[in-house]
C-alpha positions as CSV (number, residue, x, y, z in Angstrom):
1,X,70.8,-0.9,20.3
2,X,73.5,0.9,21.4
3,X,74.0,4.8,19.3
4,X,76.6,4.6,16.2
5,X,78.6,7.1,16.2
6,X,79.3,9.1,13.1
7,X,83.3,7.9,12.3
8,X,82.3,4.6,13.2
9,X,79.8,4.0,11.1
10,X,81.3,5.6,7.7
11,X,84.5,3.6,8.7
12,X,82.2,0.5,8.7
13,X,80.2,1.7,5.6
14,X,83.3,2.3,3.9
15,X,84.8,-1.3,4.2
16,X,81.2,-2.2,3.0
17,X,81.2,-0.3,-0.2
18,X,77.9,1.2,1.3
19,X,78.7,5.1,1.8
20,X,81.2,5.6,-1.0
21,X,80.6,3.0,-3.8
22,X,84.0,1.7,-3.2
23,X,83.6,-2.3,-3.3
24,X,81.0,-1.3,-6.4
25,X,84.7,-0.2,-8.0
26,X,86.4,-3.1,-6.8
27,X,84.0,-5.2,-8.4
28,X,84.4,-3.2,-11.8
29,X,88.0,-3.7,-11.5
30,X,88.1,-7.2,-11.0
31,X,86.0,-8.3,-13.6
32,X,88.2,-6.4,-16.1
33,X,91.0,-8.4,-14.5
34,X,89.7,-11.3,-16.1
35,X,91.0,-10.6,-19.6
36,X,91.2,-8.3,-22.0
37,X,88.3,-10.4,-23.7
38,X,85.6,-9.6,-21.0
39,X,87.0,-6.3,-20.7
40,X,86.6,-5.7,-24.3
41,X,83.0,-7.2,-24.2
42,X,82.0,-4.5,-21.3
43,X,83.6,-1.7,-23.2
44,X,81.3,-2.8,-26.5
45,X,78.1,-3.6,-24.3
46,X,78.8,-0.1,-22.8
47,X,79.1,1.6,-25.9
48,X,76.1,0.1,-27.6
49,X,74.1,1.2,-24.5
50,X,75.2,4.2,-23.6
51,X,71.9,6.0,-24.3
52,X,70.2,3.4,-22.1
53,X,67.7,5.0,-19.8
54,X,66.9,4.4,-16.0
55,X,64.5,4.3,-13.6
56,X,65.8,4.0,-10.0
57,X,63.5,2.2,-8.0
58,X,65.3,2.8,-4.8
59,X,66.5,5.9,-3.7
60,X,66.7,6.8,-0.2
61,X,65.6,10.9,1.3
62,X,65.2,11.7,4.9
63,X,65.2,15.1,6.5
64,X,66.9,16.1,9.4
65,X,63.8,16.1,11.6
66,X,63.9,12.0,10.2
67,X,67.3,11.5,11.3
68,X,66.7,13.0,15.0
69,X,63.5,10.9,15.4
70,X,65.4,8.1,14.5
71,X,69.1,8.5,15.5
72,X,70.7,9.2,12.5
73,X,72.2,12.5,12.7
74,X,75.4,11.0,11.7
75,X,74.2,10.6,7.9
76,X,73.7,14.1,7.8
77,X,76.7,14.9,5.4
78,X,75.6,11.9,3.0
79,X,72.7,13.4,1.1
80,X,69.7,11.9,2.4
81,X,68.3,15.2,2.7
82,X,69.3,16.9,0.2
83,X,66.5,16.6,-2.7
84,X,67.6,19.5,-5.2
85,X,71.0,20.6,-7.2
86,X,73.4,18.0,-5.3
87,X,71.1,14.9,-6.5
88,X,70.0,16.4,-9.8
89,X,73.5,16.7,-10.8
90,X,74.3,13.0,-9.4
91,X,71.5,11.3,-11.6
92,X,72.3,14.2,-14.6
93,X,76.2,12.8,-14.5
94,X,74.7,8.9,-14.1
95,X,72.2,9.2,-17.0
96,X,69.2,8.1,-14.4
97,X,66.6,10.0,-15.6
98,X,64.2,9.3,-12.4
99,X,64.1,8.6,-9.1
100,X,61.7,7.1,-7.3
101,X,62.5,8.7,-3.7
102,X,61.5,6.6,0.0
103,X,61.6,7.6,3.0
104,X,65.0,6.0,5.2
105,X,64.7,3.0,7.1
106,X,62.8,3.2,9.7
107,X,60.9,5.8,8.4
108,X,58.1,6.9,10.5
109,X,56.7,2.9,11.1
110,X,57.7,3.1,15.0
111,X,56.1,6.3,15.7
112,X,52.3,5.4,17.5
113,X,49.2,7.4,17.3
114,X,48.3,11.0,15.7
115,X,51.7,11.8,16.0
116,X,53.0,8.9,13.6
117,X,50.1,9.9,11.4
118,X,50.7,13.5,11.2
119,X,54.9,12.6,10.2
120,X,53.8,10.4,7.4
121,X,51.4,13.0,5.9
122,X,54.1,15.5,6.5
123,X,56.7,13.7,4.9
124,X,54.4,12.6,1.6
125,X,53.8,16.7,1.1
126,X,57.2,17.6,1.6
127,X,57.6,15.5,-1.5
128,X,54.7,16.9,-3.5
129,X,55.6,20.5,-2.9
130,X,59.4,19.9,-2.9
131,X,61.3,18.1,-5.1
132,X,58.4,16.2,-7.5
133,X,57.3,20.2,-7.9
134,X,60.6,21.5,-8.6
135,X,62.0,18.9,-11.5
136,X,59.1,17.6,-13.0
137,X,59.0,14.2,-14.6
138,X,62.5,13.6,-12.5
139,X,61.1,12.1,-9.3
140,X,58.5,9.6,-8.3
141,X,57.8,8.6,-4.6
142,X,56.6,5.3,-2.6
143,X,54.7,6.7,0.4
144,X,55.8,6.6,3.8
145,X,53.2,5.3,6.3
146,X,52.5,6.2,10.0
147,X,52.4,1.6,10.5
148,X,52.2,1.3,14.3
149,X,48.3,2.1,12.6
150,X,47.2,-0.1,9.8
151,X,43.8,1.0,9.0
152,X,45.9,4.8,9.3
153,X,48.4,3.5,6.6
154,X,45.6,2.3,4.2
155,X,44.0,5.8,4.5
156,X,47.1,7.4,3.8
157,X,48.1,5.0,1.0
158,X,45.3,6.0,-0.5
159,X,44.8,10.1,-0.2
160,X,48.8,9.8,-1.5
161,X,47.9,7.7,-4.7
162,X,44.6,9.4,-5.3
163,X,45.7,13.1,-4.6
164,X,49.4,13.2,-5.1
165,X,50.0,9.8,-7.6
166,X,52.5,8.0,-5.0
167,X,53.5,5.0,-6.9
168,X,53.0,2.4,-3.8
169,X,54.8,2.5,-0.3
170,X,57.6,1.0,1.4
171,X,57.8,-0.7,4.7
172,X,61.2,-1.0,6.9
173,X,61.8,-4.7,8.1
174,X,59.8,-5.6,10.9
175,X,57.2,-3.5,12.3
176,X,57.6,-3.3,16.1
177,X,57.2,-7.2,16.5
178,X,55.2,-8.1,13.3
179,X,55.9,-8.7,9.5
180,X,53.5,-7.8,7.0
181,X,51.7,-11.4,7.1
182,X,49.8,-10.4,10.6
183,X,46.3,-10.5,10.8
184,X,46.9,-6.4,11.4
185,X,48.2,-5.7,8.4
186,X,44.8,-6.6,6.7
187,X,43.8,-3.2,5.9
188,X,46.7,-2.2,4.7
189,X,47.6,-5.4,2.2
190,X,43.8,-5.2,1.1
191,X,44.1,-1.5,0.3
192,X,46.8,-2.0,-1.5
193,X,45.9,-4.8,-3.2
194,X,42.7,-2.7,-4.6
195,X,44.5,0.3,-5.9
196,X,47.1,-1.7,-7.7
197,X,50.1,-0.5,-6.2
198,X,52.7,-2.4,-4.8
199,X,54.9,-2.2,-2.1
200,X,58.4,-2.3,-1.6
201,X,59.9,-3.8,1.8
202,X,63.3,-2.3,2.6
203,X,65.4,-3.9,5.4
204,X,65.0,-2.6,9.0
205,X,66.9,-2.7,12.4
206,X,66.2,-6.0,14.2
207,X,63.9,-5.4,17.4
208,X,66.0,-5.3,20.8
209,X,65.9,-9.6,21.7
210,X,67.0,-10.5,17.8
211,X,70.0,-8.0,18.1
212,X,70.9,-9.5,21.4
213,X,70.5,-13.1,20.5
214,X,71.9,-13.2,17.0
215,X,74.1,-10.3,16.8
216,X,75.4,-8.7,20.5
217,X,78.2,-11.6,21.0
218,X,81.0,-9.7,19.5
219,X,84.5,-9.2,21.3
220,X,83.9,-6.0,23.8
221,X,87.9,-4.8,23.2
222,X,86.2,-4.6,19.2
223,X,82.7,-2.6,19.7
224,X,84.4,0.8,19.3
225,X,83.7,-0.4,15.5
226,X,80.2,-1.3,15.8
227,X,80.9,-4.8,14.1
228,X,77.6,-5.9,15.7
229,X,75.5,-3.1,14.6
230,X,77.1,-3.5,11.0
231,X,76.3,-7.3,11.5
232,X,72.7,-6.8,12.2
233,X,72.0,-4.3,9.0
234,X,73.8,-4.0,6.1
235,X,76.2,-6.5,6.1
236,X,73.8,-9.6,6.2
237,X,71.0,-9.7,8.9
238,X,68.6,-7.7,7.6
239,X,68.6,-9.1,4.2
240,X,68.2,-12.4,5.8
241,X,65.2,-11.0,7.3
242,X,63.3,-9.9,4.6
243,X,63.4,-13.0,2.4
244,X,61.9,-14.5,6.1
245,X,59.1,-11.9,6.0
246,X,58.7,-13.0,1.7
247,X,58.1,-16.6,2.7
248,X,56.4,-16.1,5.7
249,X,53.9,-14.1,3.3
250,X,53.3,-17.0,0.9
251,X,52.9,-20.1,3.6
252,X,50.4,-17.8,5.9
253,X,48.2,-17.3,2.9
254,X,48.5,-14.0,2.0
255,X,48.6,-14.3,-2.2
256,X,45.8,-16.3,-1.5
257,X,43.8,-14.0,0.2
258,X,45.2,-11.1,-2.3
259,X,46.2,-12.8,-5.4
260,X,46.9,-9.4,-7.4
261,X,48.9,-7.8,-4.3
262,X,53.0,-7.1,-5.4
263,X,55.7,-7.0,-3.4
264,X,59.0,-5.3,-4.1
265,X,62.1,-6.3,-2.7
266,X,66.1,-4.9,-3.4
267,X,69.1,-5.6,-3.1
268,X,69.5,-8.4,-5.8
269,X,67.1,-10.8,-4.3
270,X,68.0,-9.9,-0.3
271,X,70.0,-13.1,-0.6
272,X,66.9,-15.4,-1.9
273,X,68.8,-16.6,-5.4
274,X,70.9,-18.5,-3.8
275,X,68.7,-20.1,-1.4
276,X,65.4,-20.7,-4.1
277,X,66.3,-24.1,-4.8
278,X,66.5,-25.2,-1.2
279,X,63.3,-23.3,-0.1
280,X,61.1,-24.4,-3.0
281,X,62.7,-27.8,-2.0
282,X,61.6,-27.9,1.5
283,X,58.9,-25.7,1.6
284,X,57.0,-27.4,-1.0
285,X,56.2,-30.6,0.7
286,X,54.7,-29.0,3.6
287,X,52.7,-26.5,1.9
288,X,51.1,-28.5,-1.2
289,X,48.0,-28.5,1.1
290,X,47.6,-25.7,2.5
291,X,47.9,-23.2,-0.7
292,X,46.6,-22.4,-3.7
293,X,49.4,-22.9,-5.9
294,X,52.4,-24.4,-6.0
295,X,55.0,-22.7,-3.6
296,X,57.3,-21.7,-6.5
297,X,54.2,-19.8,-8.7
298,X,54.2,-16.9,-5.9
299,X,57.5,-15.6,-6.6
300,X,56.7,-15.5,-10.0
301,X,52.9,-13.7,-9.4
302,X,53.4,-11.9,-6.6
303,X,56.9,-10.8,-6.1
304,X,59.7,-8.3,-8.2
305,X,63.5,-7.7,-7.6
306,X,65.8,-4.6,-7.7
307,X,69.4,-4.2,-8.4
308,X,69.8,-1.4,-5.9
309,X,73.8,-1.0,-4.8
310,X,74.8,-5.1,-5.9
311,X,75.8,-4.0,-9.0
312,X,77.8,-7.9,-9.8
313,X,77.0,-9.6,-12.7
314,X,77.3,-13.0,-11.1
315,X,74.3,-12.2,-8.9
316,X,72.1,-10.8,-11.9
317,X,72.7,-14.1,-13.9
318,X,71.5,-16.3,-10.7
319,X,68.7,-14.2,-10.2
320,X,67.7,-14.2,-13.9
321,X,68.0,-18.1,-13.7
322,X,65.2,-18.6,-11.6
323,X,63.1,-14.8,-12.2
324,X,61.8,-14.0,-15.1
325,X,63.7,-10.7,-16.7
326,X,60.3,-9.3,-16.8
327,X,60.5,-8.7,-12.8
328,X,63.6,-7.0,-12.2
329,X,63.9,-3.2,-12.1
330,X,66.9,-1.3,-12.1
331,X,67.9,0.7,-8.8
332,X,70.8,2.4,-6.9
333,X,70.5,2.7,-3.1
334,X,72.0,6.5,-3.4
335,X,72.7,8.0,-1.5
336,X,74.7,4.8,0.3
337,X,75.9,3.5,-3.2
338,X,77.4,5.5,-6.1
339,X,74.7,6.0,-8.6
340,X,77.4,6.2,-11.5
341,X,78.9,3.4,-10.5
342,X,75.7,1.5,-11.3
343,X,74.5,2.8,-14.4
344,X,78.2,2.0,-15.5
345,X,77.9,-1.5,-13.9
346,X,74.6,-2.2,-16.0
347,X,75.6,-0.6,-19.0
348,X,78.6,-3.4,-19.2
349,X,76.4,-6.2,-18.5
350,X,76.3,-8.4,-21.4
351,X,72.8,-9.1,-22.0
352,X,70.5,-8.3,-25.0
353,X,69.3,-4.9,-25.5
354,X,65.2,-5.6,-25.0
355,X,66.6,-7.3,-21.9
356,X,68.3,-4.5,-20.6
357,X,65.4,-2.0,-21.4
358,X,63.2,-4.3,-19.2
359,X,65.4,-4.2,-16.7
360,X,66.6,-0.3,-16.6
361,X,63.1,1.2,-17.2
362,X,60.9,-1.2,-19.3
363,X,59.4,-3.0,-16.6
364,X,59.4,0.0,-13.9
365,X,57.0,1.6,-16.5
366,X,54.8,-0.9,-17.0
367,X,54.6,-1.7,-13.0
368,X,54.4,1.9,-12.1
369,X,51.9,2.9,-14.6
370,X,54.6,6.1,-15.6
371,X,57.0,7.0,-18.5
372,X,60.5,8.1,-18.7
């Protein structure tokens, strides 16, 4: 895919709510247009939680050596790399009292060989020694791994639990042309599996045929804005694609093969809510064969759900309709979503207190084996 350029993209991300929090607002302010009566509902659930704590189970870091390797200079001004006052003070003035800091899409997943090895490692320490160092007890980590190398990744999975207490690690969409369900992956999903720690699969950019078949027919006079770039990511594809990679993961067997193995996935569901009734529809008659359990069981064994930047109370309510509240964690996206904005959101959200704790901390504690 073509470059974005820097004004094109925060014009895009802008419109999207993704840079600046602003839809997150917009949302805030049209719920309160509803009446005074909800408006007067979040104000007391906001009040009676206000000393609510909060985990943030996805927070995005690069560094600018990241951003060269992987064309994304332009997000230089937005925070990614900065890991010290600037972000302290963000989460102080939220109330999020962690973070639990990845590596940006596409990490270092498409780099082959020694080289893709040594950039993980790299990146893991910088962690270690930097910021978890600096303001203890205020960031966690999910490890970045070198993935063009499986067996590599396991390794590495494991020196950072082992040595350095990395909570799990998190992939970025597809990995050159393979999801996590191929035969490749083995050591990795086996590794993880035995060490108990899950891991989290962000979105990623489409491989080069996907883009061009599903997402390069936009009006040329209109590319100046990227709108098939935009297409591709943020604004649907790549949520699409990671509820594909989910199911893929249950009908190829692999909760079968690794029935304690978790996956993490954000974003409110990537979009699965609103399709679980369909899928468990369809894809239960043609897997009642060829699995363990019933389709439907995985999601509840094998799978949890973030918040991170849809910060909408409509969406929560359908995903708590179908997930248990015991497998949702709180989250923000920062630095691509305002991390006030969603403490605020939550804080509103008219749900019982031992509900809410699950959801802001609760459950990341139990998952993650830490403490606020």
């Amino acid at each position: 895919m073509k470059p974005m350029g820097r004004r094109g993209f925060l014009a895009a991300a802008t419109a999207l709510g993704i840079g600046a929090g602003l839809s997150t607002h917009a949302i805030a302010s049209a719920a309160d247009g509803d009446g005074n009566e909800t408006s007067d509902k979040t104000s007391d659930m906001s009040e009676r939680d206000k000393d609510l704590p909060f985990i943030g189970t996805e927070e995005t870091f690069s560094t600018r050596e990241l951003m060269v390797l992987n064309d994304r200079l332009f997000l230089e001004d937005t925070g990614l790399a900065e890991l010290g006052p600037r972000r302290i003070g963000a989460m102080d003035k939220a109330g999020l009292n962690v973070q639990i800091l990845s590596a940006h899409t596409p990490g270092v997943q498409n780099v082959p060989g020694r080289k893709g090895i040594d950039f993980a490692y790299r990146l893991n320490k910088l962690l270690v020694d930097g910021p978890m160092a600096t303001y203890p007890g205020r960031f966690q980590a999910f490890a970045t791994l070198p993935l063009q190398n499986p067996q590599a990744s396991a390794d590495e999975l494991e020196r950072a639990v082992r040595d350095d207490g990395f909570l799990g690690c998190l992939t970025n969409g597809i990995i050159g042309k393979k999801f996590l369900d191929h035969p490749d992956f083995e050591p990795l999903l086996t590794r993880a599996e035995a060490l108990g720690k899950p891991i989290y699969i962000h979105p990623g950019l489409p491989p080069d045929e996907v883009f061009q078949i599903y997402y390069s027919n936009m009006r040329p006079e209109y590319q100046k804005e990227f709108q098939d770039q935009v297409l591709s990511i943020s604004a649907y594809g790549w949520h699409q694609e990671v509820v594909t990679q989910c199911v893929r993961m249950i009908t190829s067997g692999v909760f079968d093969r690794h029935p304690r193995l978790q996956i993490i996935i954000g974003h409110m569901g990537e979009g699965l809510p609103f399709f679980y009734k369909r899928i468990l529809e369809k894809m239960s008659e043609v897997t009642e064969k060829s699995l363990d359990k019933p389709f439907e069981q995985y999601f509840h064994d094998n799978f949890w759900f973030t918040t991170s930047a849809f910060p909408q109370t409509e969406l929560l309510d359908l995903l708590l309709k179908y997930i248990s509240v015991d497998r949702v964690m709180f989250a923000t996206d920062y630095p691509f979503a305002d991390m006030k904005v969603q403490t605020d959101w939550f804080r509103g959200v008219d749900l019982p207190r031992e509900a809410k704790e699950k959801i802001a901390y609760r459950n990341a504690e139990k998952l993650f084996g830490i403490k606020v």
